[in-house]
N, C-alpha and C positions, 0 to 999 in steps of 0.2 A: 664433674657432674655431666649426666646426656640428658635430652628431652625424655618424657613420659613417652614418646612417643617410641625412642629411639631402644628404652629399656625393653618396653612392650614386643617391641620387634625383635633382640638379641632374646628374648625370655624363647619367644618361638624359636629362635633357630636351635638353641638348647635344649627346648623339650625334644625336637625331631631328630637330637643326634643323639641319643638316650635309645639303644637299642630296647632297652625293657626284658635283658636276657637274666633268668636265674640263675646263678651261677651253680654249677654240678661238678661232681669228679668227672675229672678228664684226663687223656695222657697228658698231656706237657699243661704246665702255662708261659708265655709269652708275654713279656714285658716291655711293651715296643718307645725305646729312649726319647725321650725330651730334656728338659728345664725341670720337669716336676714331678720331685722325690716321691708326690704321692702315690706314681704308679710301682714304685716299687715297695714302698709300706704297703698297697694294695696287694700287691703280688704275692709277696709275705704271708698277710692274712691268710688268704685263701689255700697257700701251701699250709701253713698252721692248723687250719681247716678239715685239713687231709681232701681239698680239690685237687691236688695235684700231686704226683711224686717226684717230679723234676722240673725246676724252672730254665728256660734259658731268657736271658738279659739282654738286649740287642742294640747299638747304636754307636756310632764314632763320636764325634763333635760336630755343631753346627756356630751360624754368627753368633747366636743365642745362648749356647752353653759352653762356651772353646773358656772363656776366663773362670766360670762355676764349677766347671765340671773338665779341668784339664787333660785327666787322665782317661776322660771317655765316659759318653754317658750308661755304658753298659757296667765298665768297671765302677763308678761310683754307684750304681745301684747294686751290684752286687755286694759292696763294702756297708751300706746301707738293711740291706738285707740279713746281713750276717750278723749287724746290731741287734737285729731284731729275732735274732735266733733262728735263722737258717742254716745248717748245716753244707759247709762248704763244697760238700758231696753232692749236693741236691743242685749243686745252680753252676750250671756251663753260659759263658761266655762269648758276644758275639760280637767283639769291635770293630767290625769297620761299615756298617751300615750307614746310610747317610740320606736313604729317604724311606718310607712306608713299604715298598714292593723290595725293595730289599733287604728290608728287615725280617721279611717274612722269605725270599729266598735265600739268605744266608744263612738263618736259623733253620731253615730246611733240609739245606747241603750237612748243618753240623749235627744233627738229630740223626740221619740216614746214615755220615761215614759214622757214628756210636751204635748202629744198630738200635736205633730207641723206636719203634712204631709206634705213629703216632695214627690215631682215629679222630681224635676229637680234640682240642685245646680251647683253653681260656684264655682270650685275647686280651691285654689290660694295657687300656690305653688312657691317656688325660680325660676328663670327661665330656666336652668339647667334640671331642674327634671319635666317639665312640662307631658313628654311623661309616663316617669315612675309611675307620681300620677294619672295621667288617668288609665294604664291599671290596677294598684292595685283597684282602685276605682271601676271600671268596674268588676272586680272579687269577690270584697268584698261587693258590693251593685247593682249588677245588674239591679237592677229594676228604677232606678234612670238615670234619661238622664242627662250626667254630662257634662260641659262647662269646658276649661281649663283656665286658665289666669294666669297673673304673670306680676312683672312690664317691661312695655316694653321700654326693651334694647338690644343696639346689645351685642354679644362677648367681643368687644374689652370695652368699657363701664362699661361692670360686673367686666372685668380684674382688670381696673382704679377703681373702688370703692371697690375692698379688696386689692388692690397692692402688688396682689401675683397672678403671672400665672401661676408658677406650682401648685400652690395648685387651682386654678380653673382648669387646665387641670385636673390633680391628681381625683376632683370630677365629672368633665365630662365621664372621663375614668368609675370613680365606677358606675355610673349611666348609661351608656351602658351596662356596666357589667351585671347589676341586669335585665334589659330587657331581658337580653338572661337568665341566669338563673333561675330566680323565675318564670317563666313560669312554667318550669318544676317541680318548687314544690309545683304548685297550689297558689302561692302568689299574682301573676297578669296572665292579658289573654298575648299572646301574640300578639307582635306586628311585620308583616312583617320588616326586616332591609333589605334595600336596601345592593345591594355590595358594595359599595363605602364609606357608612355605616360604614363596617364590613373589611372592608382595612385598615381605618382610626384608628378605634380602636384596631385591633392587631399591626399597626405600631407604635403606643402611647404607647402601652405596652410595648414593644421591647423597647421603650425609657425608658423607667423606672417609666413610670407617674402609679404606682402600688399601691400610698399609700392609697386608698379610695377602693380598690377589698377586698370583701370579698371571705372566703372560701364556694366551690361551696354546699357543704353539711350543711352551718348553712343559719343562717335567717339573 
C-alpha cells in the first residue's frame, strides 16, 4: 500500500503521460519492446483495425526482460502477435534495440532498406511512457507525424495487472524523470510540464519511489 497522498501524485503523473491521440490509419505501427505483452496485443488490435498495414516489433533484452523474454523482446511480441492473428507477412522485426532512440532509429534504418515510406506511424508504447515515446520519437524522426496509443487503462488497472505499486509509481517517477532531462541531452524535444506536474513528482521522490531515476549525465 502508498499514502493517499502518494497515489494522488502517481494518478497525475499518469494522466500527463496519456498523449490523448486518436488512433488513425497510418504507414507503419511501432511497437516499442518492454516487459508488457500489452503493447503487442495493442499493436495487433489496431493492425486488425486496418490502422496499419505493417508493424515493425523493436527491442533486444533488458535487466527486466533477459529471463521472460529470452529470445528478445521484439521476437516474443512478434510470436505473440501471430496468436492473435497477425499474419507473418505484416510484421518485421527489430532485435537489437536496447533503449527508446534506438528503437526508433533502427526501425527506421529497416523500414527505408524495404523501401516502406513511412509519413505517419502509430507509436504503441506501455501506457506510463506514452508522453516519453512521443517526444523521443519526435526528436529522432522528425519528419514522421506520430500518433501515440497504448492499452487503454486507468492508473489503478495498470496497478492490478503487475500487483506492485511501488514499482509502477517507482516507473512513473523514472519516466517523468527522463522528460525533464533528456531534453537536455538532445534525446527527446521537450515537453512543457505543468506545476502540478512537477509538485507531484518531487513529492514522489521525497518519498522514496527513486528506483527507476537514472543518473542525470548517462543515457
Amino acid at each position: 500500500m502508498i499514502s493517499t497522498q502518494a497515489w494522488a501524485d502517481a494518478q497525475r503523473l499518469w494522466d500527463f503521460q496519456q498523449m490523448g491521440h486518436e488512433p488513425r490509419p497510418c504507414s507503419v505501427a511501432i511497437g516499442l519492446g518492454s516487459h508488457d505483452l500489452g503493447v503487442a496485443d495493442t499493436t495487433a488490435e489496431l493492425y486488425h483495425r486496418g490502422m496499419a498495414p505493417v508493424i515493425v516489433f523493436t527491442g533486444a533484452t533488458s535487466r527486466t526482460t533477459r529471463e521472460r523474454m529470452p529470445r528478445g523482446e521484439a521476437e516474443h511480441y512478434r510470436e505473440r502477435a501471430i496468436e492473435l492473428g497477425v499474419p507473418t507477412s505484416a510484421i518485421i522485426v527489430e532485435p537489437d534495440a536496447r533503449n527508446t532512440g534506438e528503437n526508433l532509429r533502427f526501425s527506421r534504418a529497416l523500414l527505408e532498406a524495404r523501401g516502406i515510406p513511412v509519413s505517419s506511424a502509430l507509436l504503441v508504447s506501455k501506457p506510463y511512457e506514452e508522453r516519453r515515446a512521443y517526444a523521443t520519437a519526435c526528436e529522432v524522426w522528425p519528419e514522421v507525424e506520430w500518433v501515440s496509443a497504448s492499452t487503454p487503462m486507468c492508473f489503478a488497472q495498470y496497478v492490478d495487472s503487475l500487483q506492485d505499486v511501488h514499482l509502477v509509481v517507482d516507473m512513473l517517477v523514472g519516466a517523468q524523470q527522463r522528460l525533464e532531462v533528456y531534453p537536455r541531452q538532445g534525446f527527446m524535444i521537450e515537453q512543457p510540464i505543468p506545476d502540478d506536474v512537477a509538485v507531484a513528482y518531487e513529492r514522489l521522490k521525497a518519498a522514496g519511489f527513486t528506483s527507476r531515476l537514472v543518473a542525470e549525465e548517462a543515457r
